[in-house]
C-alpha positions as CSV (number, residue, x, y, z in Angstrom):
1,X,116.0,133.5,64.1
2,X,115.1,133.3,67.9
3,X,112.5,136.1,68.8
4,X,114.1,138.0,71.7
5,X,112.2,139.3,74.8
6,X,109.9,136.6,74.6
7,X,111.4,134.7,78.0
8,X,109.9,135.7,81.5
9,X,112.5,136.9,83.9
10,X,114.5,133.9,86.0
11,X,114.9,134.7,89.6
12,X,117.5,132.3,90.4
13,X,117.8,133.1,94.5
14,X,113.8,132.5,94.8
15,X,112.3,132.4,98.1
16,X,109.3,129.7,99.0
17,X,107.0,131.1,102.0
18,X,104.6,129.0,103.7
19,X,102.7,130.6,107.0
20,X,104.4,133.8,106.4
21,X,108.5,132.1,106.9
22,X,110.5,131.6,104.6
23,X,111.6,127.7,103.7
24,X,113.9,127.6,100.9
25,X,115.2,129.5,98.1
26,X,114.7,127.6,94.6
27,X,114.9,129.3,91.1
28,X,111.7,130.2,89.2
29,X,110.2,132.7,86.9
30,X,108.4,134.6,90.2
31,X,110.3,136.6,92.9
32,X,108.6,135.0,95.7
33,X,106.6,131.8,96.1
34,X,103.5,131.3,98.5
35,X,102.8,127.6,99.0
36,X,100.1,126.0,101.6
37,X,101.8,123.0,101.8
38,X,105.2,121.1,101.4
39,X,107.5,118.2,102.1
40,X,108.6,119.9,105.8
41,X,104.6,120.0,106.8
42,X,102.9,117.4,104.4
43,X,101.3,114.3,106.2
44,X,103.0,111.8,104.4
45,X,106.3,112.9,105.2
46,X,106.0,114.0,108.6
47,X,104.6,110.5,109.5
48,X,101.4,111.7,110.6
49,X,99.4,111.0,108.6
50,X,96.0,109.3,109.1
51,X,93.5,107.3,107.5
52,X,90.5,109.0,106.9
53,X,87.5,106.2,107.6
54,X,84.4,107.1,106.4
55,X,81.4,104.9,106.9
56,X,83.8,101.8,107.9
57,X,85.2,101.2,104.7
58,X,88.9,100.2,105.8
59,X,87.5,98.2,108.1
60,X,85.7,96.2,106.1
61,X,88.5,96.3,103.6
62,X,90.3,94.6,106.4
63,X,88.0,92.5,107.9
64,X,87.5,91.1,104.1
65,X,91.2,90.5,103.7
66,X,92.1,88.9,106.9
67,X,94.5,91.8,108.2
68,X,91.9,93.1,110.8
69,X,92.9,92.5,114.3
70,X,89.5,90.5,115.6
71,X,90.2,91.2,119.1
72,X,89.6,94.9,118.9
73,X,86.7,94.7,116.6
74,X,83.1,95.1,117.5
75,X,80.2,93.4,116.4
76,X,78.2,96.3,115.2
77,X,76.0,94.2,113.1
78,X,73.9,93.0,116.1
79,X,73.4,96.4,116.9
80,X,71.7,97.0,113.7
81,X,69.7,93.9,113.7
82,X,68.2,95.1,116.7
């Protein structure tokens, strides 16, 4: 009933490369994997990861919420008053 030959190969003794060394070995339908990024070099699990601020919209998502810290803001709007 089933047609055979139909599966790709399993390669259950994988390996995951990422910078040229190898990370892990994980079972998938490819010899070897090449990944940019995972959990050992991502941001978020590293804990370096930083908030990207473009045109000083945290801030003002802050300032807007009360969870700024006042004393180490600057008043930028006089400057553009000016």
């Amino acid at each position: 009933m089933a047609k055979s030959d139909i599966h790709p190969n399993w390669y259950p003794e994988a390996k995951v490369f990422c910078d040229g060394k190898e990370i892990m070995t994980v079972g998938s339908t490819k010899p070897e994997l090449h990944v940019d990024v995972w959990s050992g070099n991502h941001p978020f699990y590293t804990g370096t990861q930083k908030i990207i601020d473009t045109e000083g919209r945290v801030e003002r998502f802050l300032r807007k919420y009360g969870m700024a810290d006042t004393s180490a803001t600057t008043t930028d709007g006089a400057a553009d008053k000016a």
